[in-house]
C-alpha positions in Angstrom: -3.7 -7.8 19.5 -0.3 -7.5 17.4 1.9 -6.4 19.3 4.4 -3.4 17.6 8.1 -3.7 16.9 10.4 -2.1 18.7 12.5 0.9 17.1 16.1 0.5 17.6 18.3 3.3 19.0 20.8 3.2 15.9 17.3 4.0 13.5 16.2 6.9 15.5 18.3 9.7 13.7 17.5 7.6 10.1 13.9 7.6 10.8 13.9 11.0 11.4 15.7 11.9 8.6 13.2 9.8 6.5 10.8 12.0 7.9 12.2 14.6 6.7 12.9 13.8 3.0 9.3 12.4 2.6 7.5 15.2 3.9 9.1 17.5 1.7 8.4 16.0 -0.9 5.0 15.3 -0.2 4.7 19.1 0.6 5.9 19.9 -2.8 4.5 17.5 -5.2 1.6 15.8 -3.4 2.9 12.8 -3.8 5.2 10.6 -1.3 3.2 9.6 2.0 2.6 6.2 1.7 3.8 5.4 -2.0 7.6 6.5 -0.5 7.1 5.6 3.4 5.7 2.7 3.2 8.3 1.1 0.8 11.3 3.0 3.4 10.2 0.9 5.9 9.4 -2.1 4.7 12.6 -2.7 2.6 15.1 0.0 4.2 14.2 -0.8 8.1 12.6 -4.2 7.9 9.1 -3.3 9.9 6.2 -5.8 9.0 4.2 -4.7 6.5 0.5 -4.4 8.4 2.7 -2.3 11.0 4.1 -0.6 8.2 0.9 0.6 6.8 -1.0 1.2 10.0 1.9 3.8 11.3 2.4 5.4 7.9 -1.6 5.8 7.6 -1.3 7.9 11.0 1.8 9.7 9.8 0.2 10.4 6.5 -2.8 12.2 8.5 -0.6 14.3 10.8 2.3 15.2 7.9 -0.6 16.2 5.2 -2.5 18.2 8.0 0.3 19.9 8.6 0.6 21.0 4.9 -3.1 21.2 4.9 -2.9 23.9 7.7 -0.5 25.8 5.4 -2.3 25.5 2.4 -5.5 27.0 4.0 -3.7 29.8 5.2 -2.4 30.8 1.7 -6.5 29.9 0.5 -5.4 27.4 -1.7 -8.0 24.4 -0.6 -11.4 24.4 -2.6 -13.4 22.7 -0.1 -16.3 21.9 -2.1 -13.8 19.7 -4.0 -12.4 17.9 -0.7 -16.1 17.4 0.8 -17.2 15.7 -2.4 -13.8 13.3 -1.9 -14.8 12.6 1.5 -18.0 11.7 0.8 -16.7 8.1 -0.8 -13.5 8.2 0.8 -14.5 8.1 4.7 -17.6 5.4 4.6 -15.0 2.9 2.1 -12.2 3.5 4.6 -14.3 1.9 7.4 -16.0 -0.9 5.8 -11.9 -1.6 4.8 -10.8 -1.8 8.3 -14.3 -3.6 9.4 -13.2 -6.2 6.8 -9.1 -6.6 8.3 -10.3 -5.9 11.9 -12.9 -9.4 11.0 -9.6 -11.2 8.9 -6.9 -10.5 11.2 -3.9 -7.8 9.6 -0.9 -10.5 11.0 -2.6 -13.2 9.2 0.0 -14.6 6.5 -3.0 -14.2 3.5 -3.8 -10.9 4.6 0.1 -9.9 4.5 0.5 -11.2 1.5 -2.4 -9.4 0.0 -1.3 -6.0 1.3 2.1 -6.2 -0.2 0.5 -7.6 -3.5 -2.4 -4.9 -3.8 0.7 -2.1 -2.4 2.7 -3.3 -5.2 0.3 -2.6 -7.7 -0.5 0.5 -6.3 2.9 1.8 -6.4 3.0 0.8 -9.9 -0.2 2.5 -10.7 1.5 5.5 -8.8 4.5 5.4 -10.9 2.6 6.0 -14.3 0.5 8.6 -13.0 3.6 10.3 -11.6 5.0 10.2 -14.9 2.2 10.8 -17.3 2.0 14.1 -15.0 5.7 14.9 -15.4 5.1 14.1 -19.0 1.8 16.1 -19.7 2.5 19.1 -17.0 2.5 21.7 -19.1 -1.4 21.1 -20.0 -2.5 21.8 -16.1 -2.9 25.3 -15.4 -0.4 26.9 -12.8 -2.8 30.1 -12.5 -6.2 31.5 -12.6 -8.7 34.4 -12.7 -10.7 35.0 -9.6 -13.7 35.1 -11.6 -13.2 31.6 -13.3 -12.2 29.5 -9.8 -15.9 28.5 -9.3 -16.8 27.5 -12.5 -13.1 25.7 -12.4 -13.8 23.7 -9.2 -17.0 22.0 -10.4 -16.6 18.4 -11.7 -17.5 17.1 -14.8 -20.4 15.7 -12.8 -21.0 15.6 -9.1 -20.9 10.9 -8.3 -17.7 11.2 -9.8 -15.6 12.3 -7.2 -17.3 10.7 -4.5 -17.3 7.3 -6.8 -13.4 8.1 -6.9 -13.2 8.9 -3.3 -14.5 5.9 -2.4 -12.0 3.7 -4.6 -8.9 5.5 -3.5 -10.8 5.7 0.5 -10.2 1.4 -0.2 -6.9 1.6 -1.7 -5.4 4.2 1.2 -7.0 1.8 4.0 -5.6 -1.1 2.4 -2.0 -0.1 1.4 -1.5 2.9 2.6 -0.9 4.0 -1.0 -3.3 6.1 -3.5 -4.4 9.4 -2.1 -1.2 11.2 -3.3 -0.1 10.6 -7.1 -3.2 8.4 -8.6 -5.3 11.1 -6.5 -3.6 14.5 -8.2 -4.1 12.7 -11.6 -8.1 11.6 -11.1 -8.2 15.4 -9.9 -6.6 16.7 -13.0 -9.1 14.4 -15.2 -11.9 15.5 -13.0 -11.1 19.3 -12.8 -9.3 20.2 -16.1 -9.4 24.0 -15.3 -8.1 23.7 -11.8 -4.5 25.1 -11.4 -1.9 22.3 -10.7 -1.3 24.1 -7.2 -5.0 24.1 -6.0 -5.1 20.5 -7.5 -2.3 19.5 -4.7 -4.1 21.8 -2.4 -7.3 19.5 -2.5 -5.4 16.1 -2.7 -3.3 16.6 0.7 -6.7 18.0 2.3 -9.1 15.6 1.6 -6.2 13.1 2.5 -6.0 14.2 6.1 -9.6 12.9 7.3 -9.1 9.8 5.3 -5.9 8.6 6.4 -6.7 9.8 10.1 -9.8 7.4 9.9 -8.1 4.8 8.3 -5.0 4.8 10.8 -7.4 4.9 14.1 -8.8 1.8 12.7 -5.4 0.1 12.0 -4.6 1.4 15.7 -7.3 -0.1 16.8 -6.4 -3.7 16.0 -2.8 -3.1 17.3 -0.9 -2.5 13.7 0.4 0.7 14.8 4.2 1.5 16.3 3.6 4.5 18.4 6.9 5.4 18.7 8.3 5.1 15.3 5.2 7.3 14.5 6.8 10.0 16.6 10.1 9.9 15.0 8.7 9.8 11.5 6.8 12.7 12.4 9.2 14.7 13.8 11.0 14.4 10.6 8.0 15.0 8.9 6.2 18.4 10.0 8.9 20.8 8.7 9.6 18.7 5.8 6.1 19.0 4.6 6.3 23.1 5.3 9.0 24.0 3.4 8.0 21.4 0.8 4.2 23.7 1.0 5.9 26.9 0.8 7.3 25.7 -2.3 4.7 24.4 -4.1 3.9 27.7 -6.2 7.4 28.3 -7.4 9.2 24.8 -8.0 8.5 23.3 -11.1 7.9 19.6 -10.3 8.9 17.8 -13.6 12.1 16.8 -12.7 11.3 15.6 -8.9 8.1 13.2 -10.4 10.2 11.7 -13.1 12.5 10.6 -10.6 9.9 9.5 -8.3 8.2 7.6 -10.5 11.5 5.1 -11.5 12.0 4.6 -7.4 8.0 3.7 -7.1 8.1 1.1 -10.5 11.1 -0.7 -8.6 9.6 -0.5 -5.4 6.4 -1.5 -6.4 7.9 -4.5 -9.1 9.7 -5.8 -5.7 6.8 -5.9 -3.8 5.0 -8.2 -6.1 7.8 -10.2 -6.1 7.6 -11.1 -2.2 
């Protein structure tokens, strides 16, 4: 079993802070968890990268249920949408932790794989974060009552769970995927689906997946409990007022932005 690193005392009050930031953001745009986290911890405060990913996957669940629980309050969620993600999503998630639990997460290859595949990923992220800033003004921000169930039916019914099960891989690998490359698969795969219902489903369907995915990580000793709780104390009312925002802050700015810090963070990580 790996054993976690230790948070220093000087990081606590940065960590927290981190928290913070991230959650808001994640709140807000539905992107950030792992494709912002990961990379802060990695390069800003040094932590491995399996132990990296494995807390961030458990942060991810408890700072996206947190703006899930919001979200459901103000009936946001479709839950058709987020069952259908779940579907792929959970089953892929195990067999990827089955297959690090049998190779070892602390093995050099392995390492080196998960900041290889994270790199891409965040590089993926990057141009879906930007083709949304982009082409925002085609997504919906509203809609009639009457059209919301015709609007949350997919172009056909595999191809969320088909998704779900590539991003369930990706998450479980790297941490990275259910937040940006998930809101833009959702707005190919619901075109009629208001941009905040869109977010709605992406930070829902995220919560089972990377709870799953970070037990399992836990389980074979990549997770730092206590950096979890700093991060997360950061996190929870970072990702509420980022959720109470979500309807009235127009995002364009905020993903353009992100997307240059993800292209540089993922264009480092394939570097290593």
């Amino acid at each position: 079993i790996c054993r976690p690193r230790t948070v220093a005392p000087m990081h606590e009050l940065a960590f927290v802070l981190a928290g913070f930031v991230v959650g808001t953001v994640v709140g807000l745009t539905g992107v950030g968890g792992g494709s912002l986290m990961t990379p802060i911890l990695i390069f800003g405060f040094g932590i491995k990268p399996y132990l990296a990913i494995g807390t961030d996957l458990l942060f991810a669940a408890f700072t996206k249920g947190g703006g899930a629980l919001a979200l459901a309050r103000a009936r946001l969620i479709d839950w058709p949408v987020v069952g259908l993600l779940s579907l792929g999503s959970i089953p892929a998630a195990l067999a990827t932790i089955w297959v690090l639990h049998r190779l070892g997460p602390a093995d050099p290859a392995v390492q080196h794989l998960m900041t290889t595949t994270l790199g891409v990923a965040l590089l993926l992220t990057a141009a879906a974060t930007l083709y949304k800033a982009v082409k925002g003004k085609t997504t919906p921000r509203h809609i009639e009552p009457a059209q919301l169930k015709q609007a949350a039916r997919p172009r056909h019914w595999a191809l969320p769970v088909l998704f779900g099960a590539a991003i369930g891989t990706l998450v479980s690998l790297t941490s990275v995927g259910a937040g940006a490359i998930g809101v833009t698969a959702l707005m190919l795969l619901y075109p009629a689906l208001p941009l905040p219902r869109i977010v709605a489903a992406d930070i829902a369907y995220a919560v089972p997946l990377t709870l799953v995915a970070g037990l399992g990580h836990a389980s074979i000793g990549s997770v730092d409990w206590r950096l979890l709780g700093l991060l997360l104390t950061g996190s929870l009312p970072g990702i509420w007022l980022g959720s109470r925002l979500v309807a009235k802050t127009p995002d364009r700015v905020i993903r353009s932005l992100l997307s240059v810090l993800l292209a540089y963070a993922g264009a480092k990580l394939i570097s290593i």
